[in-house]
C-alpha positions in Angstrom: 179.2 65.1 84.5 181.7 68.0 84.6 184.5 67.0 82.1 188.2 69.6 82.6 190.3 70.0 79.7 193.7 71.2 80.1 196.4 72.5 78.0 199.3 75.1 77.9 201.7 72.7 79.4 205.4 72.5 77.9 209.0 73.4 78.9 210.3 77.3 79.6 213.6 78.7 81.3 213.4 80.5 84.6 212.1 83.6 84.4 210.0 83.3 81.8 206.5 82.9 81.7 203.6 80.3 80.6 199.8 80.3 80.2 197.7 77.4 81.3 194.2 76.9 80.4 191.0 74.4 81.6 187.7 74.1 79.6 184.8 73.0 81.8 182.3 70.7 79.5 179.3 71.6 81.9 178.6 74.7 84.2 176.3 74.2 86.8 175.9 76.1 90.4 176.8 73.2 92.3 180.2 73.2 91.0 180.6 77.2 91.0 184.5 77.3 91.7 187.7 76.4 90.1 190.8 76.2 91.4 194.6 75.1 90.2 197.1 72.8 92.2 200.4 71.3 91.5 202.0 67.9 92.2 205.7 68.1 92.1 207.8 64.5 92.2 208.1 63.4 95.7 205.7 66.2 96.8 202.0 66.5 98.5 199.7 68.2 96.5 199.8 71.8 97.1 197.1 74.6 96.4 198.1 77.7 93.9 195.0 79.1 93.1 191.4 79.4 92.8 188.1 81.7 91.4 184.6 81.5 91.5 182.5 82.1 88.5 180.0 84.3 89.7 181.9 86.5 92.2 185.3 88.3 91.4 187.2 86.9 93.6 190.4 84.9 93.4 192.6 83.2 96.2 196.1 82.1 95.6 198.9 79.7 97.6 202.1 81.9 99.3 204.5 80.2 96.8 202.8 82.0 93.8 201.1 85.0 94.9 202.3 88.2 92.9 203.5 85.9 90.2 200.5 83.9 89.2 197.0 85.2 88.3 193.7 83.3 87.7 191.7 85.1 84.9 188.5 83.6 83.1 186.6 83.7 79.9 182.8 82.9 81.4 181.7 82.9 77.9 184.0 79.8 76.9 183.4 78.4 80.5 187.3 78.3 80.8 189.7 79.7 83.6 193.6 80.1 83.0 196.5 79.8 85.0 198.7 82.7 84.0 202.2 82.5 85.4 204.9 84.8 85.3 208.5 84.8 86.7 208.7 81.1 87.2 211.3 79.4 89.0 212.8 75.3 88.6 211.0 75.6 92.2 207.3 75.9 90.1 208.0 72.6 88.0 205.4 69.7 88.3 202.0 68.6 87.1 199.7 71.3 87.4 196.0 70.1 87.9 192.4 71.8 87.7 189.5 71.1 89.4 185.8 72.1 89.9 184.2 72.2 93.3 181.1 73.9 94.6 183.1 76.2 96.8 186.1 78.2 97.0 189.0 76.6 99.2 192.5 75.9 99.2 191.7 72.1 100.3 192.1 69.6 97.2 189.5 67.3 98.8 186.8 69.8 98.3 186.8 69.8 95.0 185.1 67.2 92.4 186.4 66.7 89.2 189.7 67.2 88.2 191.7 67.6 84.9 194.1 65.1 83.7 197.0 67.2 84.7 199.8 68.8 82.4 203.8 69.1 83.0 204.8 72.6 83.4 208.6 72.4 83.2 211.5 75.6 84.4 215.0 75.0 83.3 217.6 76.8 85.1 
């Protein structure tokens, strides 16, 4: 069973920027993508971004696009969640998860991380 790890969560003023990262326990082709979303209170789950493993290729939601990147270490089976410039707008728990394709739709995806608070002061 695919187990996600996350950590990189914390509190940072607007502007500034913040690394998360997610080890993957297994890597198998059935599960060959990995992709980032965030809950905020009150809010829907929304897409920011997602990679595949053997292709280099990354996706990413309108909110975050120029801000946030999705690099990888295929060695440590581990994908990050770089953002830069953040806003109070980008606060909430920010999940990842491991599907076996690359989509912007939560449902696709499998397994999922326990989630960490990313938090933007003003």
């Amino acid at each position: 069973q695919v187990q996600l790890v996350e950590s990189g969560g914390g509190l940072v003023q607007a502007g500034g920027s913040l690394r998360l990262s997610c080890a993957k326990t297994t890597r198998t082709f059935s599960n060959s993508a990995m992709g980032w979303f965030r809950q905020a209170p009150g809010k829907e789950r929304e897409f920011v971004a997602a990679m595949r493993w053997t292709v280099d290729t990354a996706i990413y939601g309108d909110s975050v696009k120029s801000r946030f990147t999705i690099p990888r270490d295929n060695a440590k089976n581990t994908v990050y969640l770089q953002m830069n410039s953040l806003t109070p707008e980008d606060t909430a728990v920010y999940y990842c998860a491991s599907g076996p394709r690359l989509t912007t739709a939560n449902g696709e995806y499998v397994y999922w991380g326990q989630g960490t608070q990313v938090t933007v002061s003003s």
